[in-house]
C-alpha positions as CSV (number, residue, x, y, z in Angstrom):
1,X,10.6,2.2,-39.2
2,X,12.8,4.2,-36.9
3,X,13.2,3.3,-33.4
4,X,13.1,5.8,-30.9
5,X,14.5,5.5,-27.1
6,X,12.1,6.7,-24.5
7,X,12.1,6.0,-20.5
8,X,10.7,2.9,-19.6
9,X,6.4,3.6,-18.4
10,X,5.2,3.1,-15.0
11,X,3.9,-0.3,-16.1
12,X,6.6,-1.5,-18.0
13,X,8.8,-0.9,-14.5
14,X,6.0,-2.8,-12.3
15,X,6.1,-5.7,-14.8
16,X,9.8,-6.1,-14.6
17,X,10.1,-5.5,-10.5
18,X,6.6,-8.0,-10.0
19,X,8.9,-10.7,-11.8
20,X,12.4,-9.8,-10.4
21,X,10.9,-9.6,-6.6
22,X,9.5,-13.4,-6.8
23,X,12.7,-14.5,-6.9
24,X,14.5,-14.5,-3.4
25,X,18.1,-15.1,-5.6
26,X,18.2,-11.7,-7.2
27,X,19.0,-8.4,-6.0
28,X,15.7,-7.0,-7.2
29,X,17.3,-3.3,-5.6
30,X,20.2,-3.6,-7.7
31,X,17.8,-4.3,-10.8
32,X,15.6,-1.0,-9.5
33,X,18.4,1.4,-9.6
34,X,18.7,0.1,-13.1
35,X,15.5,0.5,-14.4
36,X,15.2,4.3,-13.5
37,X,17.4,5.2,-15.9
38,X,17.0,2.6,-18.7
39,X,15.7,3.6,-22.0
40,X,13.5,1.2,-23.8
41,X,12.6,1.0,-27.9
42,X,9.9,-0.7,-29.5
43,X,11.4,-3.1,-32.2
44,X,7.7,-4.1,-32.6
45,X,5.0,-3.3,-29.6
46,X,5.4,-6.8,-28.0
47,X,9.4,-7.0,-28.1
48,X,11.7,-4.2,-26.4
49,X,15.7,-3.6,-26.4
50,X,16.5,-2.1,-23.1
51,X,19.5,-0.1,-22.7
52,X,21.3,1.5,-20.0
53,X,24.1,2.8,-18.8
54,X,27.0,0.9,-18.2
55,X,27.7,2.4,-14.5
56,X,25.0,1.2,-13.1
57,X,25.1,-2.0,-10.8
58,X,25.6,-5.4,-12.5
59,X,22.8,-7.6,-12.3
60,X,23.9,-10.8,-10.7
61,X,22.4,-13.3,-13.5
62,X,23.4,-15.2,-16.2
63,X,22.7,-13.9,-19.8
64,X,19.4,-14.7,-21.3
65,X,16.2,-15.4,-20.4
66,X,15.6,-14.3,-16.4
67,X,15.2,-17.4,-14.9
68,X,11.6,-17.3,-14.1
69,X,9.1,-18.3,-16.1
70,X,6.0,-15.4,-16.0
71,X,3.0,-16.5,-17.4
72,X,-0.1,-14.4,-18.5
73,X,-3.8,-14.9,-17.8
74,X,-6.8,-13.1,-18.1
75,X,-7.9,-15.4,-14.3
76,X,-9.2,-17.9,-17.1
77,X,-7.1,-18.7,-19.6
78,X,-3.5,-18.5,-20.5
79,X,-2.2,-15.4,-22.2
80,X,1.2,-15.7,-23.0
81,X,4.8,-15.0,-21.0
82,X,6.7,-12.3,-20.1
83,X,10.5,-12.8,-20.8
84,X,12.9,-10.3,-19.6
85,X,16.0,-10.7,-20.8
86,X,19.9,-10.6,-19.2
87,X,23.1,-9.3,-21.4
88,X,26.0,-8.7,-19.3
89,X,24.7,-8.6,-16.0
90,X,22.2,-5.6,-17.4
91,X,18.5,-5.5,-18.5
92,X,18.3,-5.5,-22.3
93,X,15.0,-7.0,-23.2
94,X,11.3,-6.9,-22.5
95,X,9.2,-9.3,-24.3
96,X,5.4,-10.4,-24.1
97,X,5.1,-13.4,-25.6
98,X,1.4,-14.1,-26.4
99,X,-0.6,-16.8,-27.9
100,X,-3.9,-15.3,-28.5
101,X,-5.7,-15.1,-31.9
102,X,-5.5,-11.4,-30.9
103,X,-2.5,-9.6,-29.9
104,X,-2.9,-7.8,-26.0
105,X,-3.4,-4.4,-25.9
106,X,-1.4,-3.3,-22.8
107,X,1.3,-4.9,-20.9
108,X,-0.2,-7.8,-17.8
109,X,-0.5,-5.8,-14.3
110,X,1.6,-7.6,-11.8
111,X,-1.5,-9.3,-10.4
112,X,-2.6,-10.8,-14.3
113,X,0.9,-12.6,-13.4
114,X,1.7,-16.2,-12.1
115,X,5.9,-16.3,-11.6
116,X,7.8,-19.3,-11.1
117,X,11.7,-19.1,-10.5
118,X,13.6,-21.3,-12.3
């Protein structure tokens, strides 16, 4: 299957920037300016390579996972996590890691989210 590049959704930005924004340690503008110009394809629908262009802004963080820990729940029971992950001081990776029987449908609104910085 073929992966094509295409800007990153409305939701796909709000997930990223609801994350980001609960950490006072991160420069979640810095991380904005990136996302409006980032491309995203689907490796599968649940895990995402990010790319972008090297002018833009580092991203003060260490490479990997974002230090937060984002998990999922329905306001019952857990869902899953988000993981965005850090190359280079540069987004390149959205992934929803879920645990349900069935896989989600959409990607968590902001408010589906419970963040905890590292």
């Amino acid at each position: 299957m073929a992966m094509t590049e295409s800007a990153l959704t409305d939701e796909e930005r709000a997930l990223i920037l609801a994350i980001v924004r609960k950490t006072a340690h991160y420069d979640a503008d810095a991380l904005q300016a990136e996302l409006a110009r980032a491309l995203i394809s689907h490796g599968t629908t649940w895990v995402c390579d990010v790319q972008v262009q090297a002018s833009t802004p580092v991203f003060d963080c260490p490479d990997g996972p974002f230090p937060a820990r984002a998990f999922v729940s329905d306001g019952i029971d857990y869902q899953g996590e988000i993981i965005i992950w850090i190359t280079r001081g540069h987004l390149s990776g959205l992934e929803y890691a879920w645990v349900t029987d069935q896989p989600p449908t959409r990607w968590p609104r902001p408010e589906e989210l419970e963040v905890h910085p590292a």
